[in-house]
C-alpha positions as CSV (number, residue, x, y, z in Angstrom):
1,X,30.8,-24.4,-0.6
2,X,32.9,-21.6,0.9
3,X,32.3,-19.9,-2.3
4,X,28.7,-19.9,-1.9
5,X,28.9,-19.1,1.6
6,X,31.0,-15.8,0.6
7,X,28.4,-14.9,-2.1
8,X,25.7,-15.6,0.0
9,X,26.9,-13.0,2.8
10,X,27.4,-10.7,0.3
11,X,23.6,-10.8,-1.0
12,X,22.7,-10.8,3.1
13,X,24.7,-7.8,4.4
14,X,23.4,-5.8,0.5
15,X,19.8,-6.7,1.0
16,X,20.0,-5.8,4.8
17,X,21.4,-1.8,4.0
18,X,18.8,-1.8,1.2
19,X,15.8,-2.1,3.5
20,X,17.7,0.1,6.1
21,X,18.1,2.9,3.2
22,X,14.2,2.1,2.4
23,X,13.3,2.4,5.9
24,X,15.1,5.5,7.3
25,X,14.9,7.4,3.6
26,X,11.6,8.9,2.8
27,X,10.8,8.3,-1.1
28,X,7.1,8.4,-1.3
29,X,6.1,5.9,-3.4
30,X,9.1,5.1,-5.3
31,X,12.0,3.0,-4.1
32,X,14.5,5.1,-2.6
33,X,17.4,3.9,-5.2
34,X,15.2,5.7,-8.1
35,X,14.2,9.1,-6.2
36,X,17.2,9.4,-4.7
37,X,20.5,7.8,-7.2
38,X,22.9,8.4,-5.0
39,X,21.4,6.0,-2.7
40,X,22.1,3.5,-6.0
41,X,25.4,4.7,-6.5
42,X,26.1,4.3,-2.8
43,X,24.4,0.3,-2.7
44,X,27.1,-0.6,-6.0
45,X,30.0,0.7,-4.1
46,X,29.1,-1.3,-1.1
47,X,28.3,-4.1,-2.9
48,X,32.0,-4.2,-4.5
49,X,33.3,-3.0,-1.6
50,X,31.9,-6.2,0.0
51,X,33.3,-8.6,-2.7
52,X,36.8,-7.1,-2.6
53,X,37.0,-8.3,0.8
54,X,35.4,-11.6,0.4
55,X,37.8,-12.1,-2.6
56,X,40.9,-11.0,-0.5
57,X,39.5,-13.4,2.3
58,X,38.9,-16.3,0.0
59,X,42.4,-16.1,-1.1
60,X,44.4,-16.0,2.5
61,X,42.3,-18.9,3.5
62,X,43.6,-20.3,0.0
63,X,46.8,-19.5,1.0
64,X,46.9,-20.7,4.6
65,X,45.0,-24.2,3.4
66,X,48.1,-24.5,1.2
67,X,50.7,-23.8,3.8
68,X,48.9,-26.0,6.7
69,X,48.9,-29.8,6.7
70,X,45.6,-31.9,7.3
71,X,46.3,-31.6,11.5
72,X,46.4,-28.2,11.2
73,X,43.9,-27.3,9.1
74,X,41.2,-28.8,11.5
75,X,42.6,-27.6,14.7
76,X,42.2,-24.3,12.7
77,X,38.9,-25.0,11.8
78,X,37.5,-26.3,15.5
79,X,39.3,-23.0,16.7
80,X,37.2,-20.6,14.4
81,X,35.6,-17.9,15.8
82,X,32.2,-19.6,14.0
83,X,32.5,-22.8,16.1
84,X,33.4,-21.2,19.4
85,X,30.4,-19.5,18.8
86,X,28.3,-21.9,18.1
87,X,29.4,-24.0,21.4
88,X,29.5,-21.0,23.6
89,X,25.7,-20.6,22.3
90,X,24.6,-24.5,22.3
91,X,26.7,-25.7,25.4
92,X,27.3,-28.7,23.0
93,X,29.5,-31.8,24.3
94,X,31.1,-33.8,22.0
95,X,30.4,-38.1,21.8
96,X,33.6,-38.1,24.1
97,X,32.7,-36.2,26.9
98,X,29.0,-37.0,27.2
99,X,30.2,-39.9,29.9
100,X,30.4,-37.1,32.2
101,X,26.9,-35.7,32.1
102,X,25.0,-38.9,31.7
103,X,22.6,-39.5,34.5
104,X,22.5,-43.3,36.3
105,X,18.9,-43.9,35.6
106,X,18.3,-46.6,32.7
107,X,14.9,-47.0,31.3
108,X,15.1,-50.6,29.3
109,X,18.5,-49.3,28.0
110,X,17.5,-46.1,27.1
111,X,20.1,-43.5,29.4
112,X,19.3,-39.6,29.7
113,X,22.1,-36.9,29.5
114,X,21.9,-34.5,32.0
115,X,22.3,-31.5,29.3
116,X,22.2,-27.7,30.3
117,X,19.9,-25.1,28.8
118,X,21.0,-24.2,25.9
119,X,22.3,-20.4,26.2
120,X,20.3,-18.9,23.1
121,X,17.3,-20.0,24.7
122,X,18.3,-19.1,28.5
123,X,18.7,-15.3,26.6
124,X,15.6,-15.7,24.4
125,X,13.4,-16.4,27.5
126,X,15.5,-13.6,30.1
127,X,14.8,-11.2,26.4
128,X,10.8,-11.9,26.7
129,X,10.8,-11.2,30.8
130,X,11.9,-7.8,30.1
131,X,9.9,-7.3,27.3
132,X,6.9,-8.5,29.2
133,X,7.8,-5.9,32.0
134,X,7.8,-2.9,29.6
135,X,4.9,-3.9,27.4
136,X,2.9,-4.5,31.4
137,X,4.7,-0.3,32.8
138,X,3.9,0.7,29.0
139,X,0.0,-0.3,28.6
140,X,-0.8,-0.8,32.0
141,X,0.9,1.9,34.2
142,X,1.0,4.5,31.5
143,X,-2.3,3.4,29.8
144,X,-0.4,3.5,26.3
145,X,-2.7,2.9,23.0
146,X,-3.6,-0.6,23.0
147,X,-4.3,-2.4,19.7
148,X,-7.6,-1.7,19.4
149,X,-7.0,2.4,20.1
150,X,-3.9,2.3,17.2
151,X,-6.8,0.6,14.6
152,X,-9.2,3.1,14.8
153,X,-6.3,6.1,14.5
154,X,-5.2,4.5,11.4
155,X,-8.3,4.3,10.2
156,X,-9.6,7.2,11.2
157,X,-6.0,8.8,9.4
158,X,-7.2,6.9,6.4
159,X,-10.4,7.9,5.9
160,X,-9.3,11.6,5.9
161,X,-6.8,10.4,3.4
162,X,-9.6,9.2,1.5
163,X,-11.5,12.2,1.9
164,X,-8.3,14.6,0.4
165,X,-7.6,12.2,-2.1
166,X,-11.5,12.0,-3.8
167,X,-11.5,16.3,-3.4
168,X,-8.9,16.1,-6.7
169,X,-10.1,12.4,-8.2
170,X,-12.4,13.6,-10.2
171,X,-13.3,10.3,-11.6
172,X,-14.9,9.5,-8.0
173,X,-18.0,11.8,-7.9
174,X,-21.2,10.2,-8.2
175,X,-24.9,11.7,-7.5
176,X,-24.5,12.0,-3.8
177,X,-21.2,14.1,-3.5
178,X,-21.4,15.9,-7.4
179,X,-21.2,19.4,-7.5
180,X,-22.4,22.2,-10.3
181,X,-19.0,23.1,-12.3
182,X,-19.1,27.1,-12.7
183,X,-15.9,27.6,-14.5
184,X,-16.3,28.5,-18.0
185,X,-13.9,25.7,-19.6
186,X,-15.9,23.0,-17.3
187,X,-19.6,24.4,-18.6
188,X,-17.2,24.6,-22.4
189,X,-16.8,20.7,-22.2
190,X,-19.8,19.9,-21.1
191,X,-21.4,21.6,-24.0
192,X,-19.2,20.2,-26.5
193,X,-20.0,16.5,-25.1
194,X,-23.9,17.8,-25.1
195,X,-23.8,18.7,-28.7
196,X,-21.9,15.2,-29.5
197,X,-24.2,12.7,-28.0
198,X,-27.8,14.5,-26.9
199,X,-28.3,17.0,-29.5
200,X,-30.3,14.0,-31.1
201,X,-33.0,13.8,-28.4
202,X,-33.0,17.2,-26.8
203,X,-31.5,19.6,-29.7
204,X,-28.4,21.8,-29.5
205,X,-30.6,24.2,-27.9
206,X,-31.8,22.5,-25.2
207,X,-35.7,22.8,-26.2
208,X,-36.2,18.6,-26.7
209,X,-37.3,16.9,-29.6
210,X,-37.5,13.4,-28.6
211,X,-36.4,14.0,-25.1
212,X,-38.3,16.6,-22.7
213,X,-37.1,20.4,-23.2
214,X,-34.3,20.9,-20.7
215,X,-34.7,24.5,-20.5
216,X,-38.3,25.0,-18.7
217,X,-39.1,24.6,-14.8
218,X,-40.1,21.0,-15.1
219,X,-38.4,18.0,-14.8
220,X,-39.6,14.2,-15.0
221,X,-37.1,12.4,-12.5
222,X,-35.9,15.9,-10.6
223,X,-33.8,18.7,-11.3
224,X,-30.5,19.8,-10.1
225,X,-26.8,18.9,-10.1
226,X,-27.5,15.7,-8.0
227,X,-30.7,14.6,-10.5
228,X,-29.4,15.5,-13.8
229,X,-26.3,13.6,-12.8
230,X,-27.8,10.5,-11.6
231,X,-30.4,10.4,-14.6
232,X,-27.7,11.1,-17.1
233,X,-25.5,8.5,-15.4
234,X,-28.0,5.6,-14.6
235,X,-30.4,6.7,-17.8
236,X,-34.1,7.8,-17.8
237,X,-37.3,5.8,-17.4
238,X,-37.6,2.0,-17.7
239,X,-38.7,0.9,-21.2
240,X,-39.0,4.6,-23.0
241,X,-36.4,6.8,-21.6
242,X,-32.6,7.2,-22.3
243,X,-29.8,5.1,-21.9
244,X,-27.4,5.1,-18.8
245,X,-24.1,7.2,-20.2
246,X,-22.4,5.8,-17.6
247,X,-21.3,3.3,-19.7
248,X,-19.6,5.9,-22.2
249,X,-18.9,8.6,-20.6
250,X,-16.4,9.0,-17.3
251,X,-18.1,10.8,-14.3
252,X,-16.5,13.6,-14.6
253,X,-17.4,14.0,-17.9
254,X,-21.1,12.9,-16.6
255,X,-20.4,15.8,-14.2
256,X,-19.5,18.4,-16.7
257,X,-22.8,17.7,-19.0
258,X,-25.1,17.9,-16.2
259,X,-23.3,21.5,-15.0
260,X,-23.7,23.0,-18.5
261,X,-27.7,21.7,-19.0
262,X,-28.0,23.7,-15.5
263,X,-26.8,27.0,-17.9
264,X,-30.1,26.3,-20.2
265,X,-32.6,27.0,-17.8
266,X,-34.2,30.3,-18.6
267,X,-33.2,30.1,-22.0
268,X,-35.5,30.6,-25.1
269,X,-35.1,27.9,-27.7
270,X,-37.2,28.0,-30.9
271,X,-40.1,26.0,-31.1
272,X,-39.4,24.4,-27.7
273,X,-41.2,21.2,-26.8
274,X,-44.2,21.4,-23.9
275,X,-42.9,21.1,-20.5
276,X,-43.3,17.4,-18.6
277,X,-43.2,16.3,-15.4
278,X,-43.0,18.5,-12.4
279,X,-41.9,21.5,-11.4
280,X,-38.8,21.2,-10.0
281,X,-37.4,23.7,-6.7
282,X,-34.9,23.3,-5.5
283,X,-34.6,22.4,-1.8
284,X,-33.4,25.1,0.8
285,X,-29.8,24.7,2.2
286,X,-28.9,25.1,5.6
């Protein structure tokens, strides 16, 4: 039992400067004992460190058990610094002295002992007094941010997060925040996926065989980065226009396609199909 006791301490006091080293170290997202080896190097020292001294202590109490007889060893052990501890903390009396603190009422035999406050709690309630009183000067006297105000900075913190992080997640556009691509390797992808899957229905032209002519001034469901995205994504008319490519292709990729069509308009294709739908401008920007 003494054994485990040792070991167990061990674990304790190493998982204890672990989170410590996690707290105070800043490692991003990786645990500080990767980013940072030392930090790993330092934790197996400790650690070894630690059972060194828990093997030296195990073998002078050994020792002394050895040396001491039976009357010894338990005037030793009620003498340990862990049991005066635990009295100074619990006021505890033992069977012998409880005549001394037993009160003279007797309630059908049953007798009451007259015990003190135990001193843990006596400190535990004289702890939450004085935190009381800083917690009324701190959010009371000094107005300090009160649960509610700390919420809605987080999230308010967050949500700009969010907003940095879907500027460079490319995977997150959709038709309300896409933008027309201008770079030539962007418009350079979204050709090649063009000439991969809509060649088919709209030739490698752009002119439209099966599907409208994608070079012309009309459009059936709207033109623009935002329309050709969304129609590209979610697929054309119910019942006789194209599927949704949302399904195999990734937005960005969605996003890239729909830039490059925007390059046909104006073109000249041969033979190219007669315009549908309507004429598409687009809206004024303020």
């Amino acid at each position: 039992m003494r054994n485990f006791t040792s070991y167990l301490r061990v674990i304790i006091i190493v998982s204890l400067v672990f989170c410590a080293a996690e707290y105070f170290i800043d490692s991003g997202d990786k645990p500080a004992f990767i980013e940072y080896p030392q930090v790993a190097v330092f934790l197996v020292l400790f650690a070894i460190l630690l059972i060194a001294v828990e093997i030296v202590v195990a073998s002078m109490n050994s020792l002394t058990r050895a040396l001491l007889n039976e009357e010894q060893l338990a005037e030793a052990e009620e003498n340990s610094w862990t049991k005066r501890f635990l009295k100074k903390m619990t006021k505890t009396r033992s069977i012998e002295e409880e005549r001394e603190i037993i009160l003279d009422h007797n309630y059908d035999g049953i007798k009451e002992l007259d015990n003190d406050l135990p001193p843990w709690w006596l400190y535990g309630f004289y702890a939450s007094i004085v935190f009381a009183a800083i917690y009324l000067f701190k959010y009371h006297v000094l107005d300090g941010d009160n649960q509610i105000v700390e919420y809605e900075k987080e999230v308010a913190a967050a949500q700009i997060a969010i907003d940095e992080y879907k500027k460079t997640a490319v995977d997150l556009v959709d038709a309300k925040t896409v933008v027309a691509l201008t770079e030539d390797g962007e418009i350079k992808k979204g050709g090649e996926i063009f000439q991969v899957n809509c060649v088919a229905c709209h030739r490698a032209d752009g002119g439209g065989a099966i599907g409208p002519n994608l070079t012309d001034d009309n459009w059936i469901l709207g033109g623009g980065i935002k329309n050709i995205f969304n129609t590209i994504s979610e697929g054309g008319r119910s019942g006789k226009g194209m599927i949704a490519w949302k399904q195999s292709l990734k937005p960005s990729e969605i996003q890239q396609v729909a830039s490059y069509i925007l390059t046909l308009h104006g073109t000249n294709p041969e033979n190219p199909k007669a315009p549908e739908g309507d004429i598409w401008v687009e809206p004024a920007t303020e």
